[in-house]
Legacy VTK file of the C-alpha trace (Angstrom):
# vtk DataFile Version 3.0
C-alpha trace
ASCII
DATASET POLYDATA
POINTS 351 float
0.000 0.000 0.000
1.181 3.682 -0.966
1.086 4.927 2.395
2.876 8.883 1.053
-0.408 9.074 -1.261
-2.804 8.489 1.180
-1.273 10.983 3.661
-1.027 13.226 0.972
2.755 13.671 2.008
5.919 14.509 -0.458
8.623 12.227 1.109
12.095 12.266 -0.261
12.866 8.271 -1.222
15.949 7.005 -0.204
16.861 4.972 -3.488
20.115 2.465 -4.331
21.247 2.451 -7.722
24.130 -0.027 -8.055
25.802 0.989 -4.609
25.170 4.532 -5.014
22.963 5.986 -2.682
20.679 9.249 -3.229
17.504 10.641 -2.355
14.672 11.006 -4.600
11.552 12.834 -4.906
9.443 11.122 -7.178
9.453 7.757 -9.396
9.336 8.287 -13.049
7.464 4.865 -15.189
7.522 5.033 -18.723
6.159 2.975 -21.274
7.553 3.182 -24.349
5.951 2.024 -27.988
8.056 3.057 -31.665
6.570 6.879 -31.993
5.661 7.558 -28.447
6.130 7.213 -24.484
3.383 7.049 -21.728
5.282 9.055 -18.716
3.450 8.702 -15.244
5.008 10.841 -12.088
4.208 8.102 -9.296
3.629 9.996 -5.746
1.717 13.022 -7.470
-0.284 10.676 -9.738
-0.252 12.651 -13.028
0.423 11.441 -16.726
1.247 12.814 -20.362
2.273 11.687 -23.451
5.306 12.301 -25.268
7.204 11.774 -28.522
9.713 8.810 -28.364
12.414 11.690 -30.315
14.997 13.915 -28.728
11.966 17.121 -28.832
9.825 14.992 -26.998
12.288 14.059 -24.463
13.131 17.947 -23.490
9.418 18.321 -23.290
9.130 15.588 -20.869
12.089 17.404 -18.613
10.010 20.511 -19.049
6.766 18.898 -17.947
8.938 17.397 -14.680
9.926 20.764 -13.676
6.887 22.234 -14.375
5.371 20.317 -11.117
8.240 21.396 -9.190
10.357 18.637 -9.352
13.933 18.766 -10.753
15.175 16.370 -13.052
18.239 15.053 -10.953
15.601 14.935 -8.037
13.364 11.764 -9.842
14.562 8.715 -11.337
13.241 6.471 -14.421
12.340 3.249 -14.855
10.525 1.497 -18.224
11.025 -1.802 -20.026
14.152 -2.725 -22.374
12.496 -2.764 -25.687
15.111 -2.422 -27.546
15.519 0.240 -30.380
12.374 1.758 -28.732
14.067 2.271 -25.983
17.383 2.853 -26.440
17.306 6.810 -27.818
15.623 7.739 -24.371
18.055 5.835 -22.376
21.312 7.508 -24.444
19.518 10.816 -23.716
19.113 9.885 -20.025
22.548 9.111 -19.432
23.529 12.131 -21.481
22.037 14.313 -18.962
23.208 12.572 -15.793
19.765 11.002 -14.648
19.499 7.525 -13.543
17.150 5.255 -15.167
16.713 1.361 -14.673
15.657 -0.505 -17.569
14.249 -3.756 -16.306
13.061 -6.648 -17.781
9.571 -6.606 -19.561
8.209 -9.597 -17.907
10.032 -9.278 -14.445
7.113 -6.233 -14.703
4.543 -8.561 -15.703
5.211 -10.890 -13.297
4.955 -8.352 -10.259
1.697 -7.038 -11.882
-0.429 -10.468 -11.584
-3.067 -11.675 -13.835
-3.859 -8.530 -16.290
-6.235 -8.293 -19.187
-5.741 -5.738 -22.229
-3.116 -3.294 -22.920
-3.265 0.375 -22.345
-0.466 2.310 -22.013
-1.247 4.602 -19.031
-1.924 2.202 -17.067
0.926 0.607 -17.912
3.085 3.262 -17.490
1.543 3.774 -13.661
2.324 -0.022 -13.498
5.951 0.340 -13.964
6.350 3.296 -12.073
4.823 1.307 -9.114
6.969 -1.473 -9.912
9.939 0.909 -9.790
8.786 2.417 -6.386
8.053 -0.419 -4.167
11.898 -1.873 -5.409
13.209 1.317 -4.965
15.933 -0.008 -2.596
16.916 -2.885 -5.272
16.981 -1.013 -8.430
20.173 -1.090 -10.011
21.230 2.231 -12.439
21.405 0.980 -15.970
24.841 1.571 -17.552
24.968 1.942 -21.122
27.762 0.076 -23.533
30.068 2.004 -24.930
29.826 2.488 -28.940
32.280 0.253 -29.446
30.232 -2.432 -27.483
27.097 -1.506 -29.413
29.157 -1.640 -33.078
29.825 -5.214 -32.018
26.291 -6.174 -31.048
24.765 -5.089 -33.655
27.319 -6.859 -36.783
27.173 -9.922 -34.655
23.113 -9.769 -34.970
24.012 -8.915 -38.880
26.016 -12.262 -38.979
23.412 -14.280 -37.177
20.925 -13.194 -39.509
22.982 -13.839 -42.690
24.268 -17.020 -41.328
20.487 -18.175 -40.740
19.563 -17.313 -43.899
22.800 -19.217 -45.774
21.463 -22.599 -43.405
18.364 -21.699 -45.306
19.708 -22.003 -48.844
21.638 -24.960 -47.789
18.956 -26.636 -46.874
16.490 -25.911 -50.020
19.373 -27.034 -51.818
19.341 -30.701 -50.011
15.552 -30.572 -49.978
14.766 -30.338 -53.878
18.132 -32.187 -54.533
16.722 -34.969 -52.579
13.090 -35.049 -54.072
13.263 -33.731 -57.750
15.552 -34.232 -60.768
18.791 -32.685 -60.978
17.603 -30.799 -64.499
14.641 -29.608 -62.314
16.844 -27.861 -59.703
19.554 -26.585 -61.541
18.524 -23.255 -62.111
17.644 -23.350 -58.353
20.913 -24.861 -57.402
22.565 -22.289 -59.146
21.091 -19.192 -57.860
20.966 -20.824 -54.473
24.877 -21.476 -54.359
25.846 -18.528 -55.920
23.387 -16.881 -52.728
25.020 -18.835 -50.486
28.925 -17.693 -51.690
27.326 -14.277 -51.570
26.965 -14.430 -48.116
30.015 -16.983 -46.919
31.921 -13.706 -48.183
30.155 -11.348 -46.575
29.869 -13.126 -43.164
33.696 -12.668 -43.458
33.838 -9.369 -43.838
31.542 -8.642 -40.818
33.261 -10.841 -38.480
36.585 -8.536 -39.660
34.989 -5.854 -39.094
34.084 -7.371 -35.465
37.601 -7.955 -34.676
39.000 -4.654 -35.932
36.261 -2.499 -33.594
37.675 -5.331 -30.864
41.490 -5.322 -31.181
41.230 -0.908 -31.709
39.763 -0.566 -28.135
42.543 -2.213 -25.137
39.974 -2.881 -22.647
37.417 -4.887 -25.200
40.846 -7.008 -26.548
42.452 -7.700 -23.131
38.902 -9.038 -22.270
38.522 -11.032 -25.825
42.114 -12.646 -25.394
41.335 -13.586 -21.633
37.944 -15.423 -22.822
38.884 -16.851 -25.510
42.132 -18.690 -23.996
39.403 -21.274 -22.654
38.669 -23.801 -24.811
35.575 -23.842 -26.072
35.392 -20.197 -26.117
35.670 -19.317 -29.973
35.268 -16.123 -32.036
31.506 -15.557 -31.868
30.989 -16.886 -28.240
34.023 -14.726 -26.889
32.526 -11.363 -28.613
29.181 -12.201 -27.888
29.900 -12.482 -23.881
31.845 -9.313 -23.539
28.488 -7.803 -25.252
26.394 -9.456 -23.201
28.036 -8.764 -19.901
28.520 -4.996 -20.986
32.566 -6.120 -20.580
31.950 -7.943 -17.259
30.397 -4.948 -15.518
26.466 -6.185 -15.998
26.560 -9.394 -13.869
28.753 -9.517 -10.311
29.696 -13.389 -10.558
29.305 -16.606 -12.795
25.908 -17.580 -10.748
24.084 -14.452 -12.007
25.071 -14.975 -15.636
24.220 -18.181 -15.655
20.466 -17.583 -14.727
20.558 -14.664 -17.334
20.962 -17.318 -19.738
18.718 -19.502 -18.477
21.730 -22.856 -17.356
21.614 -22.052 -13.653
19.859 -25.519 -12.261
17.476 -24.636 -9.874
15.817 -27.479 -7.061
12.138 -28.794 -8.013
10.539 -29.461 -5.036
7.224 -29.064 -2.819
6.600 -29.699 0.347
7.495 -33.686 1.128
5.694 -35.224 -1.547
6.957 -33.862 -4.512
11.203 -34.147 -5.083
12.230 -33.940 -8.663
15.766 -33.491 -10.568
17.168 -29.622 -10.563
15.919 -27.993 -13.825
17.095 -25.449 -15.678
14.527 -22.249 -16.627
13.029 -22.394 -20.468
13.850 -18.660 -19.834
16.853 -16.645 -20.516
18.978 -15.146 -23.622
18.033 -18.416 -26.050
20.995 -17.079 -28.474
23.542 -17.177 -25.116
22.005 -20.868 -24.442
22.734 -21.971 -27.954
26.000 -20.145 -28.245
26.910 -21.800 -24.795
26.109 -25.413 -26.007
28.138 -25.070 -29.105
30.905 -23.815 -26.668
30.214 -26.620 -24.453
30.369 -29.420 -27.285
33.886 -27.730 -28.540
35.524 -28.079 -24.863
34.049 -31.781 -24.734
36.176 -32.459 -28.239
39.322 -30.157 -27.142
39.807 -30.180 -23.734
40.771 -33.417 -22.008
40.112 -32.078 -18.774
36.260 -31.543 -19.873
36.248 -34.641 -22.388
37.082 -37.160 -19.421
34.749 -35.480 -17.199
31.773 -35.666 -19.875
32.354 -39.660 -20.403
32.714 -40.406 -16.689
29.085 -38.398 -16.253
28.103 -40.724 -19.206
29.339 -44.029 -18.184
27.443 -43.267 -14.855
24.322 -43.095 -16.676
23.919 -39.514 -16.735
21.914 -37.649 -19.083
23.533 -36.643 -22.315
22.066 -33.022 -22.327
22.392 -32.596 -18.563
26.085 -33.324 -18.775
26.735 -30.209 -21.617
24.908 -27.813 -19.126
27.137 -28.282 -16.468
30.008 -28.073 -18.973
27.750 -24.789 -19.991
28.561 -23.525 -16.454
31.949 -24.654 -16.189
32.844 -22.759 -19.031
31.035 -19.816 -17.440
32.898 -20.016 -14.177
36.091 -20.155 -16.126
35.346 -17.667 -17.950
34.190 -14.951 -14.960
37.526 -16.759 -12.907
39.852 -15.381 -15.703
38.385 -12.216 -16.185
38.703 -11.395 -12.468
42.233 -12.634 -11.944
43.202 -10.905 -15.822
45.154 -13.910 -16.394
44.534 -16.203 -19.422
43.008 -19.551 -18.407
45.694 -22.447 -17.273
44.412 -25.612 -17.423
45.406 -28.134 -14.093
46.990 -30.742 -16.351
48.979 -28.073 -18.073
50.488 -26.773 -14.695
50.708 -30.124 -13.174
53.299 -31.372 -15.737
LINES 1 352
351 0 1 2 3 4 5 6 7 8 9 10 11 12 13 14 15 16 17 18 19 20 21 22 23 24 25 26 27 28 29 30 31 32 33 34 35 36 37 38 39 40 41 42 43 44 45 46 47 48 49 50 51 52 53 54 55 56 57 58 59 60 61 62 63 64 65 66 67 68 69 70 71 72 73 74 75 76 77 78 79 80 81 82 83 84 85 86 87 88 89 90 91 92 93 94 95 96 97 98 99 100 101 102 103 104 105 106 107 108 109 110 111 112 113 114 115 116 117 118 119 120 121 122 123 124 125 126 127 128 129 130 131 132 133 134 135 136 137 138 139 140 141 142 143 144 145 146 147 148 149 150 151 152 153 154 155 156 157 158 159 160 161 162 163 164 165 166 167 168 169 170 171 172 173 174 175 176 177 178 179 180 181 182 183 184 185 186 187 188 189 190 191 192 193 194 195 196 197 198 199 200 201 202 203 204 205 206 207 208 209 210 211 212 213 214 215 216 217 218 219 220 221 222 223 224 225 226 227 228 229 230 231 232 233 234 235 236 237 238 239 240 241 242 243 244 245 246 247 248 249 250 251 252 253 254 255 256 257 258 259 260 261 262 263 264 265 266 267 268 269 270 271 272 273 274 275 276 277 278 279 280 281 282 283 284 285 286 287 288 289 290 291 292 293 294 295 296 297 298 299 300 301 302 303 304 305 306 307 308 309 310 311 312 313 314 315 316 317 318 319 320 321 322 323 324 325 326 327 328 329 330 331 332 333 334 335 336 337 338 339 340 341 342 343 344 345 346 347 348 349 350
């Protein structure tokens, strides 16, 4: 219950933001769609709407000081959308204020069972949301550009390398059903498609590691990763991105849930005791990129190989087995980041 409301008081919030502590006067929710942004002001209950565009962004300051409350005196909270959110959170941090972009259904989930869509509403949702975890909120850092240059080729390359599995596999699926004069013309354009894009997949991923090897602290992180085995080119890059260089997440544990490989117990009461399980949550392009790390360290690295089979001749699940080697990997990888010493392995240093 919002007991400042009801006693009509103005009460200066004493908020966290990732270990920095400052008081507040007022909670700022925004919902944001492509052309605009629902803005409620939580403790004095009022709303407006506002373009989602650099003009409607100094309007919104405006309209905050207008009710007597100074912009380094509130703090913002909405939903990572992506894109959609992204030019109000560069414009945010460009002016100093602290804003926490949370996870759209870690909102959902605190709001309970609710029908429609409407945008106010929503927008008083969040800014609830944000109030009542005012003391857990953590202040959203922003990558650098060079972290966003990389994100956004490697989610070029995923897309072009989906779409060259896609001509691969037309290219099996008339070979294997039609005549070979039938599909020539298709083989043909198909291959020459699929050279197309073999080249340019290369010239993104150089383009990756020139943006990583011009900026020290992005290539002292790369080289530290990717001196674990089963840590290649894409997986490397795409967990400095993902970790905003190791600053995001505090330890190996909290990644791992991001992803969704943490195993967590399954049990109720006395009656029911099942197997840990891992969430069907979680970055699904870190989970994949994790199991094809995962399968490389079981072929490469003796240490993990003789581990996997000894799971296996036990009887242990295939599947189960690569997601601890998943988190293994993970640990490893957070272990050498903190000590910023490539990764030894223990039969290397034993002999």
């Amino acid at each position: 219950m919002d007991y400042n409301r009801i006693l009509g008081m103005n009460i200066r919030l004493p908020v966290s933001f990732g270990g920095i502590s400052k008081t507040y006067n007022e909670t700022v929710g925004v919902d944001i769609s492509k052309l605009t942004i629902d803005v409620h002001l939580h403790l004095i209950n009022q709303h407006k709407q506002f373009a989602n565009n650099a003009k409607g962004f100094k309007a919104l300051l405006a309209w905050i000081k207008k009710h007597k409350v100074k912009s380094d005196e509130v703090y913002f909270c909405f939903e990572h959308t992506g894109l959609y959110s992204l030019s109000l959170a560069a414009f945010l941090a460009e002016k100093n204020i602290l804003f926490s972009m949370v996870s759209g259904l870690e909102v959902k989930r605190s709001m309970g069972v609710v029908r429609g869509k409407n945008d106010k509403v929503d927008a008083a949702r969040i800014a609830e949301y944000a109030h009542l975890r005012r003391d857990k909120l953590k202040k959203t850092v922003l990558p650098s550009k060079e972290v966003l240059k990389i994100k956004n080729l490697l989610a070029i390359r995923e897309r072009m390398v989906t779409q060259k599995g896609g001509y691969k596999a037309s290219c099996k699926e008339y070979s294997s059903v039609l005549k070979k004069s039938e599909v020539k013309v298709l083989i043909h354009t198909h291959s020459k498609l699929i050279k197309v894009l073999a080249q340019e997949i290369k010239e993104v991923e150089a383009e990756i590691m020139k943006i990583i090897r011009s900026d020290e602290t992005i290539n002292n992180l790369y080289k530290l990763v990717t001196s674990i085995k089963g840590v290649g080119f894409v997986l490397g890059a795409s967990l400095i991105v993902t970790t905003n260089c190791f600053t995001a997440f505090e330890n190996a544990r909290q990644y791992a849930c991001y992803t969704g490989i943490a195993p967590f117990p399954f049990q109720s009461g006395t009656s029911i005791k099942g197997n840990t399980k891992v969430s069907k949550m979680g970055n699904q392009n870190m989970k994949k990129l994790l199991l094809m790390g995962a399968s490389s360290a079981r072929q490469h690295d003796p240490e993990i190989r003789q581990y996997y089979l000894k799971r296996i001749e036990k009887g242990k699940n295939k599947m189960s087995t690569l997601n601890v080697i998943k988190n293994k990997l993970i640990h490893r990888v957070f272990a050498v980041v903190k000590r910023g010493t490539p990764y030894l392995s223990i039969a290397k240093y034993a002999s």
